[in-house]
N, C-alpha and C positions, 0 to 999 in steps of 0.2 A: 864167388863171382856170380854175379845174376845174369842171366839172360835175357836182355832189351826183345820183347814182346811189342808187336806190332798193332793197335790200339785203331778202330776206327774201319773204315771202309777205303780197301786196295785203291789206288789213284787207276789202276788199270779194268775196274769191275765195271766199268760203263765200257768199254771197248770189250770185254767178254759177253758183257748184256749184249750189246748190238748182233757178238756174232752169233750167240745164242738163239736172238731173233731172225737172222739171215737164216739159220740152220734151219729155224722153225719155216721160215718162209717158203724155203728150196723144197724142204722135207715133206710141206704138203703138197707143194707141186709135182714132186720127183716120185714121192716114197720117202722114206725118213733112213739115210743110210748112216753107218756108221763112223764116228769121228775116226780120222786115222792122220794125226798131227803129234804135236810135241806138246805132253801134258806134265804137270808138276807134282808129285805125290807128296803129300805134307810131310814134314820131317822134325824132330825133336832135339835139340842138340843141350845136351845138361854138361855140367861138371860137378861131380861127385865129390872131388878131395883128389881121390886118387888118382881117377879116371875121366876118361870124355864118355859119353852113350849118345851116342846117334840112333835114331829109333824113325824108322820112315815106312810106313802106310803104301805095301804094294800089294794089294787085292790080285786075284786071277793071275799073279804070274809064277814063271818058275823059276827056281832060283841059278839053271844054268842060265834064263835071259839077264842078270843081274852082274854088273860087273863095276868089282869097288877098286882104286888105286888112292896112294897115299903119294905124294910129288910137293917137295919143298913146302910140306906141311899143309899142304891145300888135300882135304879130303874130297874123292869127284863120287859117287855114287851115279852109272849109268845103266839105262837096261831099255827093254821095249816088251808094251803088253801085246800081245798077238790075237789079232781076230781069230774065238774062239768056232765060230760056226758059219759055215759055207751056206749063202743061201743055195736053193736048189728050184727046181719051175715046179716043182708041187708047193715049194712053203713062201713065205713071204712075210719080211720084217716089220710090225709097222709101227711100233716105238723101240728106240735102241737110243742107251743114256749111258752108257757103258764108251769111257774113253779108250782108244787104244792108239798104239803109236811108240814115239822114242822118249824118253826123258833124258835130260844130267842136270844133276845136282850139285855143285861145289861148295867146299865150306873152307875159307879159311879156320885152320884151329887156331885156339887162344894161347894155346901152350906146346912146346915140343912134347912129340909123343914118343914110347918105346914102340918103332916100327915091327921088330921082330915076336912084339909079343900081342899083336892088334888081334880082333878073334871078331868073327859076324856068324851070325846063328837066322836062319828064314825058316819061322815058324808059322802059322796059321795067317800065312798075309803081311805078314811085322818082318821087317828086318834090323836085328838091331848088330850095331856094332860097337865094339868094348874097346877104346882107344887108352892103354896105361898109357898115364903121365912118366915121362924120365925122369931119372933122382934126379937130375937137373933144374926140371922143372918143377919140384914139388917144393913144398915150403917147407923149410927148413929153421928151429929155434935157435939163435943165438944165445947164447948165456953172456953176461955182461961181467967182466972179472974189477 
């Protein structure tokens, strides 16, 4: 099964440009503070054969902020990156590109999966998740008598 890839330029990246620019505009007026909204971590969804691998890109967080559930086959991956540094009246920010905030991610799966046996591992930023396919859902050879 292939995975429909997304080809071209998002219909929403002229409405991130703008606010991009607003950011830019406030942040030299203001000081340039940090984003603290609901950002998207890119995410990977393969089928192996066996398995599903979800594999999603979460930089600076921890894996207690991380919180996966599996619901009538819709996999949600949720979590929040935490503003890492307090400013103080000695220091002061003046470029900050580092998002932080809430994310979720839902995925409808393509196949039933074995819930009891799903496994996620947060290593170095990466979260990946091992969803087995059920014997149900795995292809199975017919013999023709």
């Amino acid at each position: 099964m292939s995975v429909p890839t997304r080809r071209g330029p998002s219909p929403w990246d002229q409405f991130r440009e703008l606010r991009d620019r607003m950011d830019e505009l406030l942040g030299s007026a203001l000081g340039t503070l940090p984003r603290v909204s609901e950002w998207s971590p890119p995410v990977n969804v393969e089928d192996t054969g066996r398995e599903i691998l979800v594999t999603a890109e979460l930089p600076g967080m921890k894996k207690e902020d991380i919180n996966i559930e599996l619901e009538n086959n819709v996999l949600t991956i949720r979590g929040e990156k935490k503003l890492e540094r307090k400013e103080t009246d000695d220091s002061r920010r003046y470029v900050y590109e580092r998002q932080v905030g809430q994310f979720t991610r839902s995925f409808t799966l393509p196949q039933m999966v074995a819930a009891d046996r799903i496994h996620a591992r947060y290593e170095n930023g990466i979260l990946t998740i091992t969803l087995p396919k059920s014997e149900e859902a795995r292809p199975k050879q017919i013999s023709v008598e």
